[in-house]
C-alpha positions in Angstrom: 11.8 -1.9 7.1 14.1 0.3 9.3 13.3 -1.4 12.6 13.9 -4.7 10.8 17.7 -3.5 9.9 17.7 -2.5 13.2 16.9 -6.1 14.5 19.2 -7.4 12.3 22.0 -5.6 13.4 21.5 -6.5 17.1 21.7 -10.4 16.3 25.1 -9.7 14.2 26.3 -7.6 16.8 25.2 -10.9 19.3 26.9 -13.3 16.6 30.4 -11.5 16.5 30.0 -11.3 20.5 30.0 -15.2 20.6 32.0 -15.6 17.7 34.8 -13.9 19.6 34.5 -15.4 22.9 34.4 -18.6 21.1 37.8 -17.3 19.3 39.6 -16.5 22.6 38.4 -19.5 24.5 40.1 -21.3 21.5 43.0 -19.1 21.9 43.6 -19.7 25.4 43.4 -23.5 24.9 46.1 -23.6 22.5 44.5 -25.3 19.9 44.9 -24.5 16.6 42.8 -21.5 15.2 40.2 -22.8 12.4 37.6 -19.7 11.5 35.7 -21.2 9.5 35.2 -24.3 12.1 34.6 -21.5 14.9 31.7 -19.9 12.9 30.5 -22.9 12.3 30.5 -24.0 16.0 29.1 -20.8 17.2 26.4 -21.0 14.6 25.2 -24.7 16.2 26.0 -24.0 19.7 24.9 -20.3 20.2 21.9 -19.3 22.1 20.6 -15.9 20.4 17.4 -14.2 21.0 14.8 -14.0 18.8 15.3 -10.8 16.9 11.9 -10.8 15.2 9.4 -8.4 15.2 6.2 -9.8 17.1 3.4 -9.1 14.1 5.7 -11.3 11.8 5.9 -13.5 14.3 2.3 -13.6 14.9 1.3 -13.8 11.2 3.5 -16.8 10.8 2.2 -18.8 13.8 -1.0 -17.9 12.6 0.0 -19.0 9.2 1.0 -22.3 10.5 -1.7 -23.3 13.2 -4.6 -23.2 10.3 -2.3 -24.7 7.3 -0.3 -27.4 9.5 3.7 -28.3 9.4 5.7 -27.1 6.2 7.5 -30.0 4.1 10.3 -32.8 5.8 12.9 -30.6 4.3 13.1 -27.1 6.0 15.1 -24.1 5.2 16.6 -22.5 8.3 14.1 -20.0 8.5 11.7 -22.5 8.3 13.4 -24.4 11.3 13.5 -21.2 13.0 9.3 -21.0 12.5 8.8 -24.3 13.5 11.3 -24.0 16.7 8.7 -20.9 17.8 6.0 -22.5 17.0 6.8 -25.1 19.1 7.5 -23.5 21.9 4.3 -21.5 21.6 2.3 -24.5 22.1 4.2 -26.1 24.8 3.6 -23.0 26.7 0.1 -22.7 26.1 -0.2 -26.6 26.8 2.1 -25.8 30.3 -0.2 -22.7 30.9 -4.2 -23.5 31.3 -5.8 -20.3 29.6 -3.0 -18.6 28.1 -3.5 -17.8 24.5 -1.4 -17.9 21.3 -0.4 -14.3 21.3 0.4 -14.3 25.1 2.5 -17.5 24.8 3.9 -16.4 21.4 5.1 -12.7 23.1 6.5 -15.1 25.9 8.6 -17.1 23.8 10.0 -14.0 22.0 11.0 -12.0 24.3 12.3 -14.4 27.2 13.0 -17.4 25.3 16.4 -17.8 23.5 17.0 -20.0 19.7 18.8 -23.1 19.8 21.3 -21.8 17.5 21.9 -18.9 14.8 19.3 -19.8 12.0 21.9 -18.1 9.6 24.0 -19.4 7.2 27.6 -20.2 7.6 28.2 -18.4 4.3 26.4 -15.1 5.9 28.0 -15.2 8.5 32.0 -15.7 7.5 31.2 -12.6 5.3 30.0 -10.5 8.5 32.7 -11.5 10.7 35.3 -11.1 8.3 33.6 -7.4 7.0 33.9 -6.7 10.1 37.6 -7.8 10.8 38.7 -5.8 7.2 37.0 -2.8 8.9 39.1 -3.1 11.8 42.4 -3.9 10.1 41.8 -1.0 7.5 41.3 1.3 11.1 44.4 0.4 12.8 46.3 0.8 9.6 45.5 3.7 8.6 45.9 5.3 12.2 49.5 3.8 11.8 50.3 5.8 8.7 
């Protein structure tokens, strides 16, 4: 459980990294600053790692190769499966011999998501925790 915190807290720490890049690039256009639009572009357009642990990873993909595709509707997380799994098999289709957990451990730890399969309602809350933080910091030092 502790090394999943730990994974966790290195794809926040990659979200707020975007989110403010995305927030100065805005800045230095001169357009007018909408957060909740930012998150949300940072959530589609980000390119995160996949901060899962591999035996998950495996047990899913395993999971899904015997039992088939989930439902038409998909939950993020489910998206997220389904983007892995995906690119599992087009490397083991683009690599003669190469099995699932060689092509899965490929995909984890070079590939990248397509986005943030978070919500945008998880992460406003982090990015704004972690603003109030801040703030509460640099007031206090100024009392």
């Amino acid at each position: 459980m502790k090394e999943k915190r730990e994974l966790t807290k290195m794809r926040d720490a990659e979200l707020l990294r975007d989110y403010r890049a995305k927030l100065e690039e805005t800045m230095r256009s001169g357009k007018p600053i909408n957060r909740r639009e930012i998150v949300r572009e940072v959530l589609e357009s980000g390119r995160p790692r996949y901060y899962l642990k591999f035996e998950q990873a495996y047990n899913v993909v395993t999971r899904m190769h015997s039992r088939g595709v989930t439902g038409r509707r998909l939950t993020l997380k489910q998206q997220m499966w389904q983007e892995i799994y995906d690119k599992m098999q087009q490397e083991m289709a683009s690599n003669a011999g190469m099995v699932m957990h060689e092509a899965l451990a490929r995909v984890l730890y070079s590939g990248r998501a397509s986005r943030y399969f978070i919500s945008p309602g998880y992460a406003y809350r982090y990015i704004y925790g972690v603003q109030r933080e801040a703030y509460k910091k640099f007031v206090a030092k100024r009392a």
